[in-house]
MIDRENGU-265148 format. One record per residue (C-alpha): residue in three letters; x, y, z. Coordinates in steps of 0.001 Angstrom, whole numbers, plus 500000, padded with zeros to 6 digits. Last residue first. Layout:
BEGIN
ALAXYZ/...
END
This chain:
BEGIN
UNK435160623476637064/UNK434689621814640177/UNK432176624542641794/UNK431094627050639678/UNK433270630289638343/UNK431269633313637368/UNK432187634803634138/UNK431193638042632584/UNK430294639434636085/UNK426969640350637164/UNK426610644214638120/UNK427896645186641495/UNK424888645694644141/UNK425120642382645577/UNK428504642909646094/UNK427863646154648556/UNK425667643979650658/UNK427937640936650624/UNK430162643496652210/UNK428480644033655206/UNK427839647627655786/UNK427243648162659516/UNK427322651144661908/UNK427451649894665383/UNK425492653010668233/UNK426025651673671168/UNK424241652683674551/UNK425131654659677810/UNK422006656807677269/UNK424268659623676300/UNK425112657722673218/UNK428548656285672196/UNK429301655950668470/UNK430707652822665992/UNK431221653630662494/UNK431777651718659332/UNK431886648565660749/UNK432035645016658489/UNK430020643060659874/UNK429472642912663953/UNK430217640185667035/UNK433945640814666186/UNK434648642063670124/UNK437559642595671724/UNK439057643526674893/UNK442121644276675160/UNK443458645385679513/UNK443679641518680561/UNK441875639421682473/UNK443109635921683230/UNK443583636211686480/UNK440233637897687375/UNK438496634773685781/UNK439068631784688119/UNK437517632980691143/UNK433831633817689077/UNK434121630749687416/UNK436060630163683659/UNK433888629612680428/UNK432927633075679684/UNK436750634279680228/UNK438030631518677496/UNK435219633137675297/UNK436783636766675785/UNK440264635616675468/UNK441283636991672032/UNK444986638087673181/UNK445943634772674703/UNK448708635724676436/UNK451988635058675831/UNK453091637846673601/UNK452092640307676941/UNK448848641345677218/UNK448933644848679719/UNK447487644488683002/UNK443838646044684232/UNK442877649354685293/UNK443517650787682123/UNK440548649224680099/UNK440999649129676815/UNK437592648470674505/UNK437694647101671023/UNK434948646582668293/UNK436458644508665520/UNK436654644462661395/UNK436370647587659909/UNK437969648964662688/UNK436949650403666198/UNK437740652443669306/UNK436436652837673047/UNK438846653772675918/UNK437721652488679778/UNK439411654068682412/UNK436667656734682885/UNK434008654245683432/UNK430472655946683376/UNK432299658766680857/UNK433131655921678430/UNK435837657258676025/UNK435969657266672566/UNK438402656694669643/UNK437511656216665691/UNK438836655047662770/UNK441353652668664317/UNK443568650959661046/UNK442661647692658807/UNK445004644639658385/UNK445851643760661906/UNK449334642393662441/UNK449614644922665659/UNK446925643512667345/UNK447902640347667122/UNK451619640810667691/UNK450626642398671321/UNK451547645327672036/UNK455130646652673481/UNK456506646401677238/UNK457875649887677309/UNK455319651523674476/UNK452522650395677228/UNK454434651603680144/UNK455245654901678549/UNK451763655545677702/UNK450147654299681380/UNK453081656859682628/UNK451308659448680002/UNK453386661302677713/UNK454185664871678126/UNK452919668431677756/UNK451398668266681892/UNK448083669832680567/UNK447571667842677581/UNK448937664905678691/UNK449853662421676165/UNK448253658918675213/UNK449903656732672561/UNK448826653597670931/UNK450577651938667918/UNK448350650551665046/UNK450774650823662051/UNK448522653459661160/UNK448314655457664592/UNK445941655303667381/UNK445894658942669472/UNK444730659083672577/UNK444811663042674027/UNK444767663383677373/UNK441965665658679431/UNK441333663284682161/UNK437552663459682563/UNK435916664024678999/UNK439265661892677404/UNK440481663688674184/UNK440237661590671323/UNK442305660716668152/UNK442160658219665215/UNK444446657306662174/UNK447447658904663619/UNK450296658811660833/UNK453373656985661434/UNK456346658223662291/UNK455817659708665448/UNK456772663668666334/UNK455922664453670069/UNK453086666062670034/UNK452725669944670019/UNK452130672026672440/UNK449285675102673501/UNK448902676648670089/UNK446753680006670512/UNK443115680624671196/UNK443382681953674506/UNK440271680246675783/UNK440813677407672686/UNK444122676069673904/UNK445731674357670718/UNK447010670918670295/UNK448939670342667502/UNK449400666552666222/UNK452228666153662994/UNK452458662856661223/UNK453377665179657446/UNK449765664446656723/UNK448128666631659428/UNK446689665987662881/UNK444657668359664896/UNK443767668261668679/UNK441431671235670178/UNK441184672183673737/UNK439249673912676072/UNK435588673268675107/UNK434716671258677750/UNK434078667914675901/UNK438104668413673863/UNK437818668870670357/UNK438841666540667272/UNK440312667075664474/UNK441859664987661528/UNK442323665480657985/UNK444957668690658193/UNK447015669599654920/UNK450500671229655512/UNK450903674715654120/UNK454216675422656506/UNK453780678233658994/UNK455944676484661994/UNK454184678383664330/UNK450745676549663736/UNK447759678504663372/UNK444253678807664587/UNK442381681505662238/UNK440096683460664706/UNK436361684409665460/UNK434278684649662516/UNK430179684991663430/UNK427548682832662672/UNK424105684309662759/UNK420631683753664671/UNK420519681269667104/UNK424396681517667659/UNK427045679803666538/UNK431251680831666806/UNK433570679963663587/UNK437154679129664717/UNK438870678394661662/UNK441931675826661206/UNK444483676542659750/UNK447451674143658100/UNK447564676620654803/UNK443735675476653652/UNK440874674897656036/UNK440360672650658748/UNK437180673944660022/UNK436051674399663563/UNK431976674936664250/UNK431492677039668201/UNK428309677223670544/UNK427412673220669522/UNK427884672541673279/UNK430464669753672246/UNK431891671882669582/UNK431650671198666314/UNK433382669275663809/UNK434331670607660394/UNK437496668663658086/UNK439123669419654378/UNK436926673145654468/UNK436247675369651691/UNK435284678862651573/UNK434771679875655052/UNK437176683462655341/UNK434237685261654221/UNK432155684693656954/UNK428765682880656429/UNK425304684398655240/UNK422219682627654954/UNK422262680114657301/UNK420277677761655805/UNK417223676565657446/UNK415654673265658319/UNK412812672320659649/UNK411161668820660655/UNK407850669643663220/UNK408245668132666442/UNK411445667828668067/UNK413755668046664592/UNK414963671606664194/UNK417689671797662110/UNK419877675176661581/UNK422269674698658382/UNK425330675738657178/UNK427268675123653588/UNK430335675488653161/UNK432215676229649131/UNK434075675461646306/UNK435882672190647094/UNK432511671055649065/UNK431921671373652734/UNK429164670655654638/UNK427428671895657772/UNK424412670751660645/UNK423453672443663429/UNK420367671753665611/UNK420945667544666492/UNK422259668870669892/UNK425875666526669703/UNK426462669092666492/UNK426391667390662952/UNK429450667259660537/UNK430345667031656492/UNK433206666569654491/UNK434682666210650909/UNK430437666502648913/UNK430854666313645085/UNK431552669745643042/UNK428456670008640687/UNK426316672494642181/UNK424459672376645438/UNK424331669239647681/UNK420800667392648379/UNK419906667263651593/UNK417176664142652445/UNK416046664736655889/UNK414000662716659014/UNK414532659309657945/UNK413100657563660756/UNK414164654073662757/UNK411460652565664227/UNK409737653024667290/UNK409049650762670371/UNK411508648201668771/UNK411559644787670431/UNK415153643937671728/UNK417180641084669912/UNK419246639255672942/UNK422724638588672932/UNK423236639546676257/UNK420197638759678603/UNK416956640889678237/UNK415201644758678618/UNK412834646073676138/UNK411721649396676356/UNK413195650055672801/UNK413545652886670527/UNK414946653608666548/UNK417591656263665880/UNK416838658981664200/UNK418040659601660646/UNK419953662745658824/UNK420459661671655047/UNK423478663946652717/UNK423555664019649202/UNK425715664110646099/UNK428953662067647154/UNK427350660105650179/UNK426962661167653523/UNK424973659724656503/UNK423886662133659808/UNK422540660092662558/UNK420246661781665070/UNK420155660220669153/UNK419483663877670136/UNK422376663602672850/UNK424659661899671034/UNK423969663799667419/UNK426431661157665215/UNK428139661859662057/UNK429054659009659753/UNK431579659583656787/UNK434224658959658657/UNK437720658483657410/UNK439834655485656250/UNK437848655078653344/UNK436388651076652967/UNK437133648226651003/UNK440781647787651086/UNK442034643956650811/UNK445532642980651945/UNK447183639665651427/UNK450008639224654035/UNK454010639392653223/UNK454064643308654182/UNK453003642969657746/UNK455765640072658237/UNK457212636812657714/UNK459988636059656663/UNK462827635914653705/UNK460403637926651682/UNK460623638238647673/UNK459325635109646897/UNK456216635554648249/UNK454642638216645682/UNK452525639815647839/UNK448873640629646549/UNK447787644181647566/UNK443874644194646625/UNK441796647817646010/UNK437666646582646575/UNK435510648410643873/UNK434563645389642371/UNK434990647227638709/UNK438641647071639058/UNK441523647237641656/UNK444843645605641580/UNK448715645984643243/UNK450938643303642893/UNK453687642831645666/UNK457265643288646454/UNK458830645265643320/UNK455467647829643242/UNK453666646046640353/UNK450618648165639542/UNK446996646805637675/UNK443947648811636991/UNK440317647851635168/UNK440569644187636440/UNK437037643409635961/UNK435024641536638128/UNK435239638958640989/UNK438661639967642155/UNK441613637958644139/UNK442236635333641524/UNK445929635078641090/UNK447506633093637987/UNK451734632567638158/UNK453933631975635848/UNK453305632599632240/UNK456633632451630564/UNK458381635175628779/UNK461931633626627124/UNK465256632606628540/UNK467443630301626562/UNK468993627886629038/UNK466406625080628026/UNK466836621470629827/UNK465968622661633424/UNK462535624091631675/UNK460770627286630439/UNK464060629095630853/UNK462936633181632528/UNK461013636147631481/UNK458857636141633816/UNK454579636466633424/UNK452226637360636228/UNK447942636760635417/UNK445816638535637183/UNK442190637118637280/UNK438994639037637952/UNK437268637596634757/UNK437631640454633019/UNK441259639860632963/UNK444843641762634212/UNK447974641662633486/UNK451111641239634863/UNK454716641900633696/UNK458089640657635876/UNK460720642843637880/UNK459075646175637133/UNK455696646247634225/UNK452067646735634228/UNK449340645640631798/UNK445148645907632562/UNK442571645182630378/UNK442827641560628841/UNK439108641281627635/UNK436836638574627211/UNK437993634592625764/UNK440700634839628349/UNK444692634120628528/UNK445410633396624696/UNK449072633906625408/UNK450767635198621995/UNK454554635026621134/UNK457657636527619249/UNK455486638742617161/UNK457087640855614678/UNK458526644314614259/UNK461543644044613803/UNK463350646038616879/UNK460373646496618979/UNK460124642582619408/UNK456611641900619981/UNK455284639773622979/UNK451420639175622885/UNK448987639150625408/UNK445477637539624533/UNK441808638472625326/UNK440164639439622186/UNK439945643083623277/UNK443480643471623830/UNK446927643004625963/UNK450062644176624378/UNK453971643444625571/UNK456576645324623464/UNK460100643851624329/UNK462864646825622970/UNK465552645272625499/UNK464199648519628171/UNK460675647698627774/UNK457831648734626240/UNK454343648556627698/UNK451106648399625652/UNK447823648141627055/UNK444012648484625827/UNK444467647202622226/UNK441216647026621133/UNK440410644210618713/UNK437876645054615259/UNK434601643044615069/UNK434782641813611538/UNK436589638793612437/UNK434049637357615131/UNK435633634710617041/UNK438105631913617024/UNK440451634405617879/UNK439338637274618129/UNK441296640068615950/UNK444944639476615114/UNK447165642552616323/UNK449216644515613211/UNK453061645865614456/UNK453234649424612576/UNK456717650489613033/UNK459034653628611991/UNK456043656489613263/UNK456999660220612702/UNK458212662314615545/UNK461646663209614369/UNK463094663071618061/UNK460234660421619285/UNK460666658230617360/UNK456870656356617115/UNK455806652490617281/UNK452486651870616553/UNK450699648976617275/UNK447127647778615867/UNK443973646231615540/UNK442379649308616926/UNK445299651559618864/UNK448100650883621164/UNK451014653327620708/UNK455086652711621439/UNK456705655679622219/UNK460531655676621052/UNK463347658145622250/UNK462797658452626356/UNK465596655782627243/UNK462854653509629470/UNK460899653485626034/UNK457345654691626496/UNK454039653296627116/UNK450901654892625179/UNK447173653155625683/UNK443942653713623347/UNK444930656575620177/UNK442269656746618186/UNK442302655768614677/UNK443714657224611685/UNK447072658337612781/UNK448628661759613523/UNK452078661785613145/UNK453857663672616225/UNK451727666561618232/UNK454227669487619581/UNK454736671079623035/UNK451832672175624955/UNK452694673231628055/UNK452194672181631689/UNK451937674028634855/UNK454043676396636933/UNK457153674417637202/UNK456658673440633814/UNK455889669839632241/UNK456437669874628511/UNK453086668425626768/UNK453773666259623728/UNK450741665198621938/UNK450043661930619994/UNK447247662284617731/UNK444666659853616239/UNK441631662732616987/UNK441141660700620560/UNK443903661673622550/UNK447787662296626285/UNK451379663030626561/UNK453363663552629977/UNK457095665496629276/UNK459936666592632006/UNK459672663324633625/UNK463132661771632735/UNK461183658629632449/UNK458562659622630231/UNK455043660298631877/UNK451799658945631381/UNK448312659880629759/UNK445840657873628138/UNK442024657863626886/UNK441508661692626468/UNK438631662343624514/UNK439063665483621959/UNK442574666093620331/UNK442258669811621764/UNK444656669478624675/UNK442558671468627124/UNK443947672199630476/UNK442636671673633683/UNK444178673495637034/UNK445100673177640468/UNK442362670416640817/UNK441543669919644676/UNK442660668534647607/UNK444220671458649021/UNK447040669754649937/UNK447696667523646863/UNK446767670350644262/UNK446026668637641780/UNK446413668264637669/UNK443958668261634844/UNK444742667400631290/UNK441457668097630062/UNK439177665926626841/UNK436449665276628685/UNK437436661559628232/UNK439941661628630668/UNK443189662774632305/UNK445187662896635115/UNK448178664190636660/UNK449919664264640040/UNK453062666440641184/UNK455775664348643455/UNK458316663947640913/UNK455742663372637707/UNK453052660892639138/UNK450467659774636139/UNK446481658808636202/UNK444149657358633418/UNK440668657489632216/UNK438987660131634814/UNK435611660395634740/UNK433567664338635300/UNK430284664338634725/UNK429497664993638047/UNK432945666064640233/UNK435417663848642347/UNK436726664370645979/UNK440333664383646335/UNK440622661969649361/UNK444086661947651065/UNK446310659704653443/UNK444881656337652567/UNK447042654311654920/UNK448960651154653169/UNK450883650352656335/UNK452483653416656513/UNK455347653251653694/UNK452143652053650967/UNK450854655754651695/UNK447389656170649537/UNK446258658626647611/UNK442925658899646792/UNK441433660630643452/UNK437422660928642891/UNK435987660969639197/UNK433124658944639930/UNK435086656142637949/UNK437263655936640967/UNK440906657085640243/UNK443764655902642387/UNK447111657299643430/UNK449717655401644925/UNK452443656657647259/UNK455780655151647956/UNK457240659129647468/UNK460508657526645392/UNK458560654638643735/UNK455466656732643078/UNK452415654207641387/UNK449828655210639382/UNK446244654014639173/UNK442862653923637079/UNK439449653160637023/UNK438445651705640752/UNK435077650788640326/UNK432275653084643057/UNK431808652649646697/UNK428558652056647547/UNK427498653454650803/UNK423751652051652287/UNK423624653613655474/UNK420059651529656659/UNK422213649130658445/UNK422454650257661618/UNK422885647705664960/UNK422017649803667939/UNK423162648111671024/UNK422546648066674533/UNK425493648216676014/UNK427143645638679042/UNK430751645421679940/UNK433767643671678695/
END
C-alpha cells in the first residue's frame, strides 16, 4: 500500500447540532432537514441519500417545522416568519411576518396552493403565489396555542393539536365542529397540562395524536371519540408521520410503527395495531418521515437514520441496508500543503493550526515522538449574524477567505515568525457571496462559485485583489455549483453542479474548454492529476470515472474499469468519496477517503473482479515475497482511522487523517431521559 508518515488530528472538535424538523418530496425524492441552529440540508434519497445542498443557518434564528410545496421549500419558527429559500442560492428568498407571534407549525394542504402556520390561538391561511405567499384569512381563534396542524387528504377539515386538546376545523366556513379532549399523564401529575405535539388525519377521518404524557391515541374524526390509546412511554411521544402505516417517535430514541391490520387469525375486523419497535437513536426523536420503503428519523443525537422497512424488498440491495448520516458531505477542512497550516470551520468561527513535528523514524504502526506540538495559531471570528457556508486557505498558508450569505471576507496571514493577519480591505464588487472558494495552487488567483452557475476569477497580489472574469457555462441556466477544484499548473478548472453536470474550463483563455459526459449521479469528489492532467471524479453511488482533459474523452483505464464493473463491496458502501488526490512520487497512485476508509488505486495493477477478495491487505501481510504479486490488486484499503473527516497530502510525502470519532461527538450530547442497562 505504501509507506506515510501520518498525522492523526483530533483537535477539530465539530459538533453537529439536533436535527429539529423534516419534510419529505415524493415527486422531487428530496428531504429537507432543519438543525436547531437554524441550518436547512437537502438531501437526494434518488442518489444514494447524497446531501446535495447546505443552507447555512443564522444566530437567533430556530426553525420549528419545514414544508415542500411543488418543488419550493418553507419553514417556520418561533420568531414568528414564514420564511422560504432560494434552493440555488442557498439562502432565504424572503421572510414574512404572520403576526400570530411564535410559529410552532407549518405544512401544506394537498392541493398545495395554501401552507398555514401560530402562537395567539389562530389558524392562518396563507395562499401560495408564484411570487411569494399571501395572507389569506385566520379561522376561529382558540384559547391556547396552536402546537401541530395536519390536514384532511380532501383539503376541507384541519385537525389542530393544542394543550389537552384537539380541534377539528372546516375549513370552507372556518369555524371549529369538534373539540376531541386528551387525558393528562397517566398515572401522573393531573394539574400539569399534556401537549399535544402531533396530529395527523387521515383519509377514513382516523385522527392519530401523540403528547406530552407519552401515549398515541386513535380518534374517529367523524364523532369525536377515542377508539384507542397506546401508552408507549412514560416521557414524551414527539414525532407522528403517516403513508402506508403511522410511526412515532419517543424520547427515549424509540420509533414505534403501527398498521392498521386484524390483531389475530381469528379477528377479520381490522384495527391499528402496534407492530413493530425500532431503537436506532439514543435521544429524542424530534423528526420522523415515512417515505413508502423505509422510516426516516433524526432528533436531538444529531445523527439522520434511514431504517428500511423489510417487507417491502424482494432482495437485497443498497436501499434494504440501515443507513446512518453523521457527517456533511463537504469539507469543512482546508489544508496549507506546503506550510503544513490547517484551517477548521465551524458555524461562527474559523481556527488555523500547524501541524505538530517529528524526527522520529520506526516500523509501521509505530507512534512517533513529537519534536513540536500542534499550535493554534488564529481564532477568526465571523462578522454579523449570517453563519459561515464556505471557507478556503492557499497551499502558501498567506491567504485565507470566507464566505457568508451576505458577504466574502479576505485575509493576508503571515505565520513564519510573528502571527499577522490583515483584511483585505477592499474586494471587487462582483464578490458578494460565494457557495465554494479554492485557490490556486500558486495562491496568484481565488475562484468563487457564485450565483447563476459562475464562477469568479479573482487574481492576488501582495497588495490588492483585482476582478478578472466571470467563468460561464454556454448553456446559461442558474444551476448551483458545490464543487471545484483547479488543476496544479493553473490551466484548468473542474466544476460540478447539482443538476450532475462537470465543466471544465481553460483558465489561459478563460473560456469553457468541454464538458463531461452527463452521469446520473452526482460527483461527490473530483481531482485533476499534477502529471496527467485528467479529471477523477467519484460519484454518489460510488462509480469512478477519469476523462482526459486535453484529449475531451474518457480514459482507456476509465473505459476498462466501467467495462469490467467494481467490486460489490465497494459499491455497497454506505458513505460517499469526499475527497480525491494524487501522489506526485507515484503518479499512478489516486488517493481518496470516506467517513469510514482510507483508499488508494493504483493503476498499474489489475482490476478486482467479484471474486477477489476485495479487503486483502492482511491476506497480503501474511503471504512471502513470491507469493504476494499475484494476489495484488489495484483497491487498497485502509480502516486503521475513526471516523475521517478529511484526509490531505503534504509536500513532505506525509498524511494528514482528520478524525472525529463519534463517541467524541456523543459524549458531548446531554444525558438522555432513559438509558437502557443490560438485561432490562
Amino acid at each position: 500500500m505504501g509507506e506515510f508518515k501520518v498525522h492523526r488530528v483530533r483537535f477539530f472538535e465539530y459538533m453537529p447540532t439536533a436535527i429539529r424538523a423534516m419534510s419529505f418530496n415524493a415527486h422531487t425524492e428530496r428531504l429537507a432537514l432543519a438543525r436547531v441552529d437554524g441550518s436547512v440540508e437537502v438531501f437526494n434519497f434518488a442518489d444514494r441519500y447524497f446531501q446535495e445542498k447546505v443552507i447555512p443557518g443564522k444566530d437567533a434564528h430556530s426553525i420549528e417545522a419545514l414544508c415542500w410545496v411543488g418543488g419550493r421549500l418553507f419553514s417556520a419558527g418561533l420568531h414568528g416568519e414564514i420564511t422560504e429559500y432560494d434552493l440555488e442560492n442557498l439562502r432565504p428568498k424572503y421572510s414574512l411576518e404572520a403576526y400570530g407571534g411564535p410559529i410552532w407549525t407549518i405544512i401544506s394542504n394537498p392541493q398545495g396552493t395554501h401552507v398555514i402556520g401560530c402562537e395567539d390561538g389562530t389558524v392562518k391561511l396563507f395562499e401560495v403565489l408564484a411570487e411569494g405567499v399571501q395572507f389569506e384569512r385566520n379561522l376561529d381563534r382558540q384559547k391556547g396555542r396552536i402546537i401541530s396542524l395536519s390536514w384532511h387528504p380532501s383539503g376541507t377539515r384541519i385537525a389542530a393539536g393544542m394543550m389537552d386538546m384537539i380541534r377539528v376545523f372546516d375549513v370552507l366556513t372556518g369555524h371549529a365542529i369538534q373539540r376531541l379532549l386528551v387525558d393528562r399523564s397517566v398515572g401522573g401529575c393531573k394539574s400539569r397540562e399534556t401537549v399535544v405535539w402531533t396530529v395527523v388525519f387521515l383519509s377514513d377521518h382516523t385522527i392519530f395524536s401523540s403528547d406530552s404524557a407519552g401515549k398515541v391515541q386513535v380518534w374517529d374524526g367523524h364523532t369525536g371519540t377515542l377508539v384507542k390509546t397506546h401508552q408507549l412511554t412514560k416521557w414524551d411521544v414527539l414525532a407522528l408521520s403517516d403513508e402506508s402505516s403511522v410511526v412515532a417517535g419517543t424520547s427515549e430514541g424509540t420509533v414505534v410503527q403501527f398498521q392498521f391490520i386484524a390483531p389475530n387469525l381469528q379477528q377479520q375486523e381490522k384495527e391499528w395495531v402496534r407492530t413493530r419497535t425500532f431503537k436506532n437513536h439514543t435521544h429524542d426523536v424530534r423528526a420522523l418521515v415515512e417515505i413508502g420503503t423505509a422510516i426516516v428519523s433524526g432528533g436531538m443525537d444529531t445523527q439522520l437514520v434511514v431504517r428500511p422497512l423489510l417487507e417491502k424488498f424482494e432482495e437485497k440491495c443498497f436501499a434494504s441496508g440501515l443507513r446512518r448520516i453523521h457527517f456533511p458531505h463537504r469539507n469543512l477542512v482546508s489544508c496549507a500543503q506546503k506550510a503544513r497550516l490547517l484551517l477548521l470551520q465551524f458555524p461562527g468561527q474559523l481556527e488555523l493550526w500547524r501541524l505538530g513535528e517529528s524526527d522520529g523514524h520506526g516500523k509501521p504502526g509505530d507512534i512517533l515522538p513529537l519534536k513540536t506540538k500542534p499550535e493554534k495559531l488564529l481564532y477568526l471570528k465571523r462578522k454579523g449574524k449570517d453563519h459561515i457556508c464556505c471557507s478556503a486557505l492557499s497551499s502558501c498558508g498567506g491567504w485565507l477567505a470566507y464566505s457568508t450569505v451576505s458577504s466574502v471576507r479576505l485575509y493576508r496571514l503571515q505565520t513564519d515568525n510573528n502571527i499577522s493577519i490583515t483584511k483585505v480591505p477592499k474586494l471587487p464588487k462582483v464578490l458578494r457571496s460565494a457557495h465554494q472558494l479554492c485557490f490556486s495552487s500558486e495562491s496568484s488567483y481565488l475562484f468563487a462559485a457564485s450565483s447563476q452557475s459562475s464562477v469568479l476569477v479573482i487574481s492576488l497580489n501582495q497588495s490588492e485583489c483585482k476582478y478578472v472574469h466571470t467563468l460561464k457555462p454556454k448553456s446559461g441556466m442558474w444551476i448551483l455549483i458545490y464543487r471545484l477544484c483547479v488543476a496544479v499548473d493553473g490551466k484548468w478548472l473542474a466544476t460540478a453542479n447539482s443538476d450532475c453536470e462537470v465543466h471544465v474550463y481553460n483558465l489561459q483563455k478563460l473560456e469553457l474548454h468541454c464538458m463531461v459526459p452527463m452521469y446520473s449521479s452526482c460527483p461527490s469528489a473530483m481531482g485533476i492529476h499534477p502529471t496527467t492532467n485528467n479529471l477523477t471524479m467519484v460519484h454518489a453511488d460510488q462509480q469512478i470515472f477519469e476523462f482526459s482533459i486535453a484529449e475531451k474523452q474518457y480514459t482507456v483505464w476509465s473505459r476498462k474499469l466501467q467495462m469490467q464493473g467494481l467490486h460489490n463491496l465497494w459499491l455497497n458502501r454506505d458513505t460517499p468519496v469526499t475527497h480525491v488526490t494524487f501522489n506526485p512520487k507515484n503518479p499512478d497512485q489516486i488517493l481518496l477517503h470516506d467517513m469510514y476508509m482510507f483508499c488508494i488505486i493504483d493503476q498499474s495493477l489489475p482490476l478486482p473482479d467479484q471474486k477477489t477478495q476485495f479487503y486483502n491487505q492482511m491476506t497480503l501481510r501474511s503471504l512471502s515475497e513470491q507469493e504476494r504479486p499475484s494476489h495484488l490488486h489495484a483497491f487498497k484499503v485502509c480502516k486503521s482511522f475513526q471516523d475521517l473527516m478529511c484526509m490531505r497530502l503534504l509536500d513532505d510525502q506525509s498524511l494528514v487523517v482528520v478524525e472525529r470519532p463519534l463517541m467524541a461527538i456523543n459524549s458531548q450530547l446531554p444525558a438522555p431521559v432513559r438509558q437502557k442497562k443490560f438485561a432490562t
